[in-house]
C-alpha positions in Angstrom: 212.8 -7.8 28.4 213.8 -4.0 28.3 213.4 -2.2 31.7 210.4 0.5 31.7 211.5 3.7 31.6 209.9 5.7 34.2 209.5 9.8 33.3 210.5 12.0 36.3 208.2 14.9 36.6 209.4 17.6 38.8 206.1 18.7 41.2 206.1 22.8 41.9 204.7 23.3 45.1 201.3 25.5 45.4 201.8 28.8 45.5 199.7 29.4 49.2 197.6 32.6 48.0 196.9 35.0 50.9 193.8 34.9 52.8 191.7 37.5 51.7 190.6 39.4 55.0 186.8 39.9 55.6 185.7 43.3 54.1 184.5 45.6 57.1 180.9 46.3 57.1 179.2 49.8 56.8 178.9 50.4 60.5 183.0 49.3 61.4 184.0 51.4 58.7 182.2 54.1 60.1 183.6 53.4 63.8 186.8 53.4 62.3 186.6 57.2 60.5 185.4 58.5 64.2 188.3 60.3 66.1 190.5 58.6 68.3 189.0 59.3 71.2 185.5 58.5 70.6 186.1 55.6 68.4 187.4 53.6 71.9 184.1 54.6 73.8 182.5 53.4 70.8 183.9 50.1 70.6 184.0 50.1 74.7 180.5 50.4 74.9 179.8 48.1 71.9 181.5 45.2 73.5 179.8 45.6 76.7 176.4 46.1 75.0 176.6 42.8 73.2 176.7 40.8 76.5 174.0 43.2 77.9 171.8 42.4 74.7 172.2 38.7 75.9 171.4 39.4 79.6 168.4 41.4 78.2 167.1 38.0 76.4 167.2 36.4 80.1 166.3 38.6 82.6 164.5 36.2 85.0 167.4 34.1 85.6 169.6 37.4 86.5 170.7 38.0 90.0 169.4 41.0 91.5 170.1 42.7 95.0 168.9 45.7 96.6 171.4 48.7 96.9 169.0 51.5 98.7 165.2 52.2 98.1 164.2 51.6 95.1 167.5 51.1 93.5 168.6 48.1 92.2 172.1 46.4 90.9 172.4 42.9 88.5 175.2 41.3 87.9 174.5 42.7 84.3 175.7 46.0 85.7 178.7 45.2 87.4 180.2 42.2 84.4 179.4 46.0 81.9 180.9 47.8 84.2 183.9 45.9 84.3 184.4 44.9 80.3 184.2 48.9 79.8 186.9 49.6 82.0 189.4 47.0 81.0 188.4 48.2 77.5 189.4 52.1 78.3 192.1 50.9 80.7 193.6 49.0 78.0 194.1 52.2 75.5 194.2 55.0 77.9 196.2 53.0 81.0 196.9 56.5 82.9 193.3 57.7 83.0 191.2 57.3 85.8 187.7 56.2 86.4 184.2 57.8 88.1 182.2 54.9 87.9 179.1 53.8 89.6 179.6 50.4 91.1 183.4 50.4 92.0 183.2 54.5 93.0 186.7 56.3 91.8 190.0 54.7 90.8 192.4 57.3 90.1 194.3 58.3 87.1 197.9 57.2 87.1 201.2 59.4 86.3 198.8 62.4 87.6 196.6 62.6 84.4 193.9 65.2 85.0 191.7 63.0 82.1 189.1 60.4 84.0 186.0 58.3 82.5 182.2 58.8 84.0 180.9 55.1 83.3 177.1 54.5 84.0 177.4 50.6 82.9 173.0 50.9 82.5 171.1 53.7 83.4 168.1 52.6 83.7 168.6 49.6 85.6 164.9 49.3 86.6 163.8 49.8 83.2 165.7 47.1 82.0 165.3 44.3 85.5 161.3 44.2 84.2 162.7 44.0 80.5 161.9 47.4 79.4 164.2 48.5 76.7 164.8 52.1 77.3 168.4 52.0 79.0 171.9 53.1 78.5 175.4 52.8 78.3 177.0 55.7 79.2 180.5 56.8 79.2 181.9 60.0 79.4 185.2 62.0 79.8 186.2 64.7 81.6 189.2 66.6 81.9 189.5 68.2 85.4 185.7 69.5 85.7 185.0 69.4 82.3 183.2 67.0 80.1 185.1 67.0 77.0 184.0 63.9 74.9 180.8 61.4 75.6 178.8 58.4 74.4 175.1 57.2 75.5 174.3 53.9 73.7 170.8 51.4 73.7 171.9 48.5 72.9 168.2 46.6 72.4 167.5 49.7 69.9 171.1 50.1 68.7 170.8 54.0 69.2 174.2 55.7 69.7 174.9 59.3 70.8 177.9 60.9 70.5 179.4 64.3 70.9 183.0 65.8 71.8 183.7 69.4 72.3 183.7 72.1 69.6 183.1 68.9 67.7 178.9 68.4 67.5 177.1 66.3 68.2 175.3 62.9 66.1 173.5 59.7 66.4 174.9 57.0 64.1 172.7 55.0 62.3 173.0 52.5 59.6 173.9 55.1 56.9 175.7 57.5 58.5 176.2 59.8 61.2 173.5 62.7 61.8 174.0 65.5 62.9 171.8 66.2 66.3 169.9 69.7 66.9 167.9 70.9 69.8 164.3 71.5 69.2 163.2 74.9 67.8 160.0 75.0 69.4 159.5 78.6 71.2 156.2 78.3 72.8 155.9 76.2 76.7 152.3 75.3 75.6 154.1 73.4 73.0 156.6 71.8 75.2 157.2 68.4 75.4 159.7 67.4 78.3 161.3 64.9 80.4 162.3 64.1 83.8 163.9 61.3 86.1 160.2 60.4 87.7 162.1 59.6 91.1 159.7 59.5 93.7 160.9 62.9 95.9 158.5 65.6 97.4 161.3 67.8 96.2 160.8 66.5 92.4 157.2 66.6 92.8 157.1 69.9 93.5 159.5 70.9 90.9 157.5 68.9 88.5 154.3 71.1 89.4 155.4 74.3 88.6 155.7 73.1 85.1 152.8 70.5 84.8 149.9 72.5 83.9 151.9 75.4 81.5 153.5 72.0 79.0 152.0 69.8 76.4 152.9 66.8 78.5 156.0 65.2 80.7 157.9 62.0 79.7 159.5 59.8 82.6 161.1 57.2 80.9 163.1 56.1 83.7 166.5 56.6 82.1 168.5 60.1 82.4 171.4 59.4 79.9 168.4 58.7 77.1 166.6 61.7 78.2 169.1 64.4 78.0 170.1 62.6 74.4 166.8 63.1 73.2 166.7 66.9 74.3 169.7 67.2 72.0 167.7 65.2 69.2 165.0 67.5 69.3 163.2 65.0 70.6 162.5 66.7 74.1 162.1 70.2 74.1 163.5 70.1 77.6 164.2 68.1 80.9 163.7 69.1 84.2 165.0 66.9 87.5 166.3 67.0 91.3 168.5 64.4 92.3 171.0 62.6 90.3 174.6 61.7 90.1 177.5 62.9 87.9 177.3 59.6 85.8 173.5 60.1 84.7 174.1 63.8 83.5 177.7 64.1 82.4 177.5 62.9 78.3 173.9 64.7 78.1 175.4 68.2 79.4 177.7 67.8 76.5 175.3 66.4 73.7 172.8 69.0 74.6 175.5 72.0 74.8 176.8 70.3 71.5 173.8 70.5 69.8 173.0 73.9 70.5 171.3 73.9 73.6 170.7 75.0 77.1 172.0 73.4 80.3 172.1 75.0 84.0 170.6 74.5 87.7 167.6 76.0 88.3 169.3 79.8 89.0 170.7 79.6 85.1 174.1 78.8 86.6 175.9 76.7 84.0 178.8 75.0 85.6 178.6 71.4 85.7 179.9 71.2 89.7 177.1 73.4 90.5 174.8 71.3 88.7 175.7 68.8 90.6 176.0 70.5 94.5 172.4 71.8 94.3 171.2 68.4 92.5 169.0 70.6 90.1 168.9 70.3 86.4 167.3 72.4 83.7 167.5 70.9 79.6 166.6 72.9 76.6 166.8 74.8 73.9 167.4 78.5 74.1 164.5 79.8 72.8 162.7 78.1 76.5 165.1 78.2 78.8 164.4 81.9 79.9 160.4 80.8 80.5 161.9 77.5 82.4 163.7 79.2 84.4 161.3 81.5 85.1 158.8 78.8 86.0 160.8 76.8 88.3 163.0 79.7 90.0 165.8 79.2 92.0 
């Protein structure tokens, strides 16, 4: 019997096609056209938001301790706190850091650039799961705020504003541009304030009351000044604060074309700060604010 001939057949190996990469949504392509700068506070406060929205989801299980009267610290804040400055550390190693929980680390190879991190403000609002906090990161070089971000992460609001740059809230289909309010008349007024309970706000607080349409506390600063530059607020009047809870709103507001100054129309942001007085606005107010409240 003849042998069977067997037919060799040469096998080509697969061609391995390239995995197609995962188009970017909307919002990352957005992220991605912001400048430099901003576009790492952006993702910075992104990342730290997403645990935050988590923590948000289980509040009663957080642990909560007691830093002074009335003010209060998780471990929410201090696990943001950290995530945004290994974020910023990790693109901008020589800055430094103004931060609320760990206090200053200084800038390296004597940069004069340093980060204002408020990991929430609003702590109080968001330890009886209220969702009107923020995420606030700004930057300052020497005494000067020169780029900032204020982000919600339960209502996915994000505020942004660098100088001689504007100012905008991103949203889903773009980024808007953000004016003050054009209101001109105090009976009109709708404005904000920190609600900290001080005889010294108090009083503040009632030279206005009765000459406004109505006050706002909403327990959170950062969002307050970023609504002032929304048009939101026509204005926002406080004592007592820290650099962290004021710094990104100066620039938002003066970004937007507003008004921002202690209550003797000085402007500078260190003399905001050393009298612990704050008057928001637009311009078309400010002169009747500032007339109300005095210096």
């Amino acid at each position: 019997m003849a042998p069977v001939q067997v037919e060799k057949r040469t096998i080509t190996p697969r061609v391995q096609t390239q995995r197609r990469e995962k188009p970017m949504t909307r919002e990352e392509n957005m992220i991605e056209a912001l400048s430099p700068i901003i576009r790492v506070m952006v993702k910075a406060v992104r990342k730290a938001g997403r645990r935050m929205i988590r923590d948000f989801g289980e509040i009663s299980s957080l642990q909560v301790s007691q830093k002074g009267p009335g003010d209060f610290v998780s471990n929410a804040d201090m696990l943001a706190e950290k995530t945004l400055i290994q974020e910023l550390s990790a693109d901008r190693p020589d800055f430094g850091f103004i931060t609320e929980e760990e206090g200053e680390i200084k800038s390296k190879n004597n940069s004069v650039m340093n980060w204002v991190i408020d990991p929430i403000d609003g702590t109080t609002n968001f330890l009886h799961a209220i969702p009107c906090f923020a995420i606030s990161v700004g930057l300052m070089k020497n005494n000067e705020v020169i780029a900032g971000v204020t982000y919600n992460p339960i209502t996915n609001d994000l505020f942004y504003a660098e100088k001689g740059r504007g100012s905008y809230l991103m949203t889903p289909t773009g980024n808007v541009r953000l004016r003050v309010s054009g209101r001109n008349k105090v009976e009109h007024a709708l404005i904000g304030s920190n609600g900290y309970n001080s005889k010294e706000n108090h009083k503040t607080i009632e030279k206005v009351i009765d000459k406004v349409s109505s006050i706002r506390y909403n327990g959170s600063t950062t969002l307050s000044l970023a609504m002032v530059a929304a048009g939101q607020l026509d204005g926002y009047i406080a004592n007592r604060f820290k650099l962290w809870d004021v710094a990104v709103g100066y620039l938002l507001i003066k970004e937007a074309g507003g008004f921002v100054s202690d209550f003797s129309a000085d402007r500078d942001m260190s003399r905001i700060l050393e009298k612990q007085q704050i008057i928001a606005s637009n311009v078309a107010l400010k002169d009747t604010f500032l007339k109300l409240i005095g210096g």
